[in-house]
C-alpha positions in Angstrom: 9.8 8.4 0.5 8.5 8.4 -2.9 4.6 10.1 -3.0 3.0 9.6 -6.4 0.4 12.3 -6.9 -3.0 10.7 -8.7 -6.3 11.7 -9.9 -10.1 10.0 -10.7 -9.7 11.7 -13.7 -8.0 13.9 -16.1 -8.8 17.6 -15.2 -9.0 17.5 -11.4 -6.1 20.1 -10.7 -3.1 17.4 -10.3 -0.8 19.4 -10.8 -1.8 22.1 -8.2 -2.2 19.5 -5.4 1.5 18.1 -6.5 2.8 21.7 -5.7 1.0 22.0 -2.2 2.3 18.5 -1.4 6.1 19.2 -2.4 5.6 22.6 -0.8 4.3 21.1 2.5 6.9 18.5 2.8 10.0 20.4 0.4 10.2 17.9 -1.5 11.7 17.2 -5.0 9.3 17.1 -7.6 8.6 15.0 -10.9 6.5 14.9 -13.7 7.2 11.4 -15.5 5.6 13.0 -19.3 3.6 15.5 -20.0 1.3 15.3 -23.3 0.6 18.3 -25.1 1.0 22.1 -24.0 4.7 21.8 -23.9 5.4 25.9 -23.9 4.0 25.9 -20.4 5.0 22.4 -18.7 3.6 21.1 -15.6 7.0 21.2 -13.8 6.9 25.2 -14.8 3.8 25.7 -13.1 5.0 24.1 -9.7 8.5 25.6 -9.8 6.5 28.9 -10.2 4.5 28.4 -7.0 6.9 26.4 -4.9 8.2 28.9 -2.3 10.7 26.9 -0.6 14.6 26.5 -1.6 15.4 23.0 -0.7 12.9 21.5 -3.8 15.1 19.9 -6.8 13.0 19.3 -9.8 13.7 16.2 -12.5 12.9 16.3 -16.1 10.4 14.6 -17.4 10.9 11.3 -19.3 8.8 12.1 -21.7 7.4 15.1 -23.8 4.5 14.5 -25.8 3.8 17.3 -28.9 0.1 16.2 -28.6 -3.0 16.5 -25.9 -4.3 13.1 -25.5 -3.7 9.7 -23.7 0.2 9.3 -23.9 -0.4 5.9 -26.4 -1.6 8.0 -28.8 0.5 10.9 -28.4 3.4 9.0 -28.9 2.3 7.0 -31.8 2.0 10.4 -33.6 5.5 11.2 -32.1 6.7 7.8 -33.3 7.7 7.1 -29.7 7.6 3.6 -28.3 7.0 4.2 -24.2 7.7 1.6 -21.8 7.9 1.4 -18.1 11.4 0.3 -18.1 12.2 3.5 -19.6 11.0 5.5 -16.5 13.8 5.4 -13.4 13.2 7.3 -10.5 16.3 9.9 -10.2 19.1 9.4 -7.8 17.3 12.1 -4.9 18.2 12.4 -1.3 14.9 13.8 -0.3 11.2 13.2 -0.5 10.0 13.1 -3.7 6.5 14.0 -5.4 6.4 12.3 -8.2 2.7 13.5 -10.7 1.0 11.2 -12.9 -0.7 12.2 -16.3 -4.1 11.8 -17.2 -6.5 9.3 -14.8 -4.9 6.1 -13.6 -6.3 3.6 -16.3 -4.8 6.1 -18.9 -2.8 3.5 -21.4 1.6 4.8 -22.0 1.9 2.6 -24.4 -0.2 -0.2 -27.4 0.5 -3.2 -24.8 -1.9 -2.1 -22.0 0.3 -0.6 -19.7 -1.4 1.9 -17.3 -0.3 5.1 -15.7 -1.8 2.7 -12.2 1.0 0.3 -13.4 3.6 2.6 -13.8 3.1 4.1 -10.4 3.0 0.8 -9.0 6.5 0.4 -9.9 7.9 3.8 -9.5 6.2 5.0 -5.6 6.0 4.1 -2.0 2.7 5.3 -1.9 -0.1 7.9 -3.8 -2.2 10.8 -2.7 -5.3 10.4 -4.6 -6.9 13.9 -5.8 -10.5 14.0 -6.0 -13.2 16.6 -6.8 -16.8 16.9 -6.5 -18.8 16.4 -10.0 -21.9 14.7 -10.9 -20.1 11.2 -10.8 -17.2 11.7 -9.1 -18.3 9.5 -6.3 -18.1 6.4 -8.2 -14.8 7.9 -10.3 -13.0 8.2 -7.1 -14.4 4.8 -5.4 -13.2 3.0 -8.1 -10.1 4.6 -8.4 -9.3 3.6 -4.7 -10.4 0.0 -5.7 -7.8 0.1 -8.8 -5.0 1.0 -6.5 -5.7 -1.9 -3.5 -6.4 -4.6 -6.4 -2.7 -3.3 -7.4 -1.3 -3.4 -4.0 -0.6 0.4 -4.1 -0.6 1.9 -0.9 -2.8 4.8 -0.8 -2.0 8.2 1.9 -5.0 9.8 1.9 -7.7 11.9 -0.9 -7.1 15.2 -1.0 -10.3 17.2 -2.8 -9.8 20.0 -4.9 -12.2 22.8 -5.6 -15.6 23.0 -4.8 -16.3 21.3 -1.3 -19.5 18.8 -1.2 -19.4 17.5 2.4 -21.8 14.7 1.8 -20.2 13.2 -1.1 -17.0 13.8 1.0 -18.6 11.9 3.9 -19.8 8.8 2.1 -16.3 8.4 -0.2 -14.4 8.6 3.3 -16.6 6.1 4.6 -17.0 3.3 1.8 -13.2 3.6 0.6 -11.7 3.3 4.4 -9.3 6.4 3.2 -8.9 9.2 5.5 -9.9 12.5 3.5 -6.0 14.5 4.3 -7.1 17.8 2.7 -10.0 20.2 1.2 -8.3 22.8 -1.1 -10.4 25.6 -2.1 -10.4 26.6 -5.5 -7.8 29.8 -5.7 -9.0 33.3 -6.8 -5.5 33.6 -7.3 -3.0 30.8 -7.9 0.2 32.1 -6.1 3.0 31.3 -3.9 0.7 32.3 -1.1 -2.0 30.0 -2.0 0.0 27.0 -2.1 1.9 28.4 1.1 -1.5 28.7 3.0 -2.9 25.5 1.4 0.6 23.1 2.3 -0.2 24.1 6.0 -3.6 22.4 6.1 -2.6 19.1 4.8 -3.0 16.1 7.3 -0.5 13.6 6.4 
C-alpha cells in the first residue's frame, strides 16, 4: 500500500504527520522534492523521530536550492520537472510517500499539480488539516480536488490546535472520517511521534 501524505496548504505540519503515519504503520518513507532548506531535509527530520527499525527511507527526486512552488524553484535551478520523472522505488513494505507544498502547487510550466502527481504515484492520501481562520473551506475544497481526481482519500488527520466545531462540520460536509487530532508538541521527539502513532484510526 502506497499512502500519500497531503495538506490544505503549505505550512500545516506535513511532514510531522508523515512521521506519525510511517511510525504507526513502519513503513518506508518518501519525500518526492523538497524546495528550499536543503541543510535540514524533510526525510532528516522523520528519520530523526522515527523510532522503529523496519522503516527504509528513499531519496528524493528532486532537490530544489530555492523556497517556493517547485515551477519556480526549478526554473532558477534550470530543472525541467515532469511526472514521468518520479517512480515509486522498488519497496516491499508500506510506503508513506509526502507531498510538497498544497495540492494545486504547480512541478512544472505545463500545469502539472502536486494532486496530479499523487494521483499517479498512490493508492490512497491522508489529508492533513489544521484549524485557521479559513481552513474550513481550504480543506473542503481540498477533499473536492481529490474525488474530482479519483484519488481515494483515508481519512484527515488535524494538526495542532483542536477546534471541535470546525472539526465537526468538515467531518460532516466532506463524508471523510476525521482518523486523528495531533496536539501541537512541546517537544518534537521520538516519544511524541511514539505516543501520537498509537492514536491514529486507520
Amino acid at each position: 500500500m502506497t499512502i500519500g501524505i497531503v495538506g490544505i496548504d503549505t505550512e500545516v505540519g506535513k511532514t510531522i504527520i508523515s512521521a506519525i503515519v510511517t511510525e504507526a504503520l513502519q513503513a518506508d518513507y518518501w519525500k518526492v522534492l523538497q524546495a528550499g532548506d536543503l541543510h535540514q531535509l524533510d526525510t532528516d527530520t522523520v528519520k530523526s523521530l522515527v523510532s522503529n527499525t523496519k522503516t527504509k527511507f528513499y531519496k528524493e527526486r528532486y532537490l530544489l536550492t530555492q523556497p517556493m512552488s517547485p515551477h519556480a524553484a526549478a526554473n532558477i535551478d534550470g530543472i525541467q520537472i515532469n511526472i514521468s520523472d518520479f517512480k515509486l522505488p522498488k519497496i516491499e513494505n508500506d510506503l508513506v510517500v509526502e507531498g510538497a507544498g498544497g495540492l494545486l502547487v504547480p512541478i512544472n510550466e505545463k500545469g502539472d499539480m502536486i494532486v496530479d502527481l499523487f494521483a499517479e504515484l498512490v493508492d490512497e492520501v491522508i489529508l492533513v488539516s489544521k484549524n485557521y481562520l479559513g481552513s474550513i473551506n481550504h480543506t473542503l475544497m481540498s477533499v473536492e480536488i481529490l474525488k474530482q481526481k479519483k484519488i481515494k482519500i483515508k481519512g484527515i488527520i488535524f494538526n495542532g490546535i483542536s477546534n471541535p466545531e470546525s472539526e465537526r462540520i468538515i467531518e460532516k460536509l466532506s463524508g471523510i472520517k476525521i482518523i486523528g487530532k495531533i496536539p501541537f508538541a512541546d517537544c518534537l521527539n521520538k516519544e511524541f511521534v511514539l505516543k501520537s502513532a498509537k492514536q491514529i484510526d486507520f
